[in-house]
C-alpha positions as CSV (number, residue, x, y, z in Angstrom):
1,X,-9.2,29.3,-27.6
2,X,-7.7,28.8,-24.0
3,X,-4.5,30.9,-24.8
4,X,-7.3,33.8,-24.9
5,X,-7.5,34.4,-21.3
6,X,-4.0,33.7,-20.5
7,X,-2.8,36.2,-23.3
8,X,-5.2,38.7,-22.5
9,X,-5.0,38.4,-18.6
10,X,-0.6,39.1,-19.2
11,X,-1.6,41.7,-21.2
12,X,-3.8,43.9,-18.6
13,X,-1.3,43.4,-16.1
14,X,1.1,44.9,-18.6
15,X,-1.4,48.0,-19.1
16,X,-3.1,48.1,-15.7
17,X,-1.0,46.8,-12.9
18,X,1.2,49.8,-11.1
19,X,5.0,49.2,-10.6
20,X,6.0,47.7,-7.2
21,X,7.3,50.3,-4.8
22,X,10.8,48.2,-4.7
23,X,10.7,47.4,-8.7
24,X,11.5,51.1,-9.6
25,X,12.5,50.5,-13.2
26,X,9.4,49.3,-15.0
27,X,11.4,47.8,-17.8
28,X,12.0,44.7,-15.4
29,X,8.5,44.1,-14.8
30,X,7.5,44.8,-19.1
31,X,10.6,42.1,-19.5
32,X,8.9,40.0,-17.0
33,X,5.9,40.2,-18.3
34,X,6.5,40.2,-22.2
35,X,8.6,37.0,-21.2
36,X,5.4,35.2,-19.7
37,X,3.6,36.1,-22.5
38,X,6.2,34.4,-25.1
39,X,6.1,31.3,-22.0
40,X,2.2,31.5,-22.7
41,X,2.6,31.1,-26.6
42,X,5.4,28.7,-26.8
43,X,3.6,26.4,-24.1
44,X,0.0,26.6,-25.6
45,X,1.4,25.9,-29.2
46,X,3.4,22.5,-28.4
47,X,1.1,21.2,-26.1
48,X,-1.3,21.2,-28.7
49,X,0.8,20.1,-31.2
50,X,1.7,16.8,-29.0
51,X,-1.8,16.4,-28.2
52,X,-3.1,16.5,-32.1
53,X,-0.2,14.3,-32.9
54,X,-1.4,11.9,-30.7
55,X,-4.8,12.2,-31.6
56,X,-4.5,11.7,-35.8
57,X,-2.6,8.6,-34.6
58,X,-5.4,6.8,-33.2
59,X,-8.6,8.4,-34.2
60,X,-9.1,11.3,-37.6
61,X,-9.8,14.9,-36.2
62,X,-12.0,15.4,-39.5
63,X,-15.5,14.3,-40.1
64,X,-16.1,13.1,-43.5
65,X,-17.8,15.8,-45.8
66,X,-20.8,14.0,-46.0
67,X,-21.0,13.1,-42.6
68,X,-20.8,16.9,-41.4
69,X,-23.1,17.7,-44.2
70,X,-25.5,15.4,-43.0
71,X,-24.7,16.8,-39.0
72,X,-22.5,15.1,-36.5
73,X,-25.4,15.3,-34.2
74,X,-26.9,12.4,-35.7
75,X,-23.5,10.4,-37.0
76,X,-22.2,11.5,-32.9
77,X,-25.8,10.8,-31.2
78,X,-28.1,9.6,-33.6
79,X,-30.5,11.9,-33.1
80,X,-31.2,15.6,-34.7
81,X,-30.6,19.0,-32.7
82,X,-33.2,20.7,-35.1
């Protein structure tokens, strides 16, 4: 979800942003910028991979199925959003 903005905030300035007057070869800045966007990726996909790792070591991710099909409003709160 977060990598959303990031991702799609690289990728306007790709698009939108005009080329420095001392950057005359726009390839640098694409390189740049594709580069960030790999940097965005990479980053996103092994910080949450450390931080689920940790996480199914000490507590499951998962519900039970009949504990979501009974709402985790009620198993989290013990009281009923509807």
């Amino acid at each position: 979800m977060h990598i959303n903005a990031g991702f799609a905030a690289l990728t306007a300035a790709i698009v939108l942003a005009p080329p420095l007057p001392a950057h005359k070869d726009s390839s640098d800045f694409l390189s740049a910028e594709v580069l960030q966007l790999v940097a965005v990726i990479v980053t996103s996909t092994i910080g949450t991979a450390v931080i689920l790792y940790f996480l199914k070591r000490f507590m499951e991710i998962r519900p039970k199925p009949e504990e979501e099909q009974l709402g985790m409003d009620l198993i989290e709160h013990a009281e009923s959003a509807y």
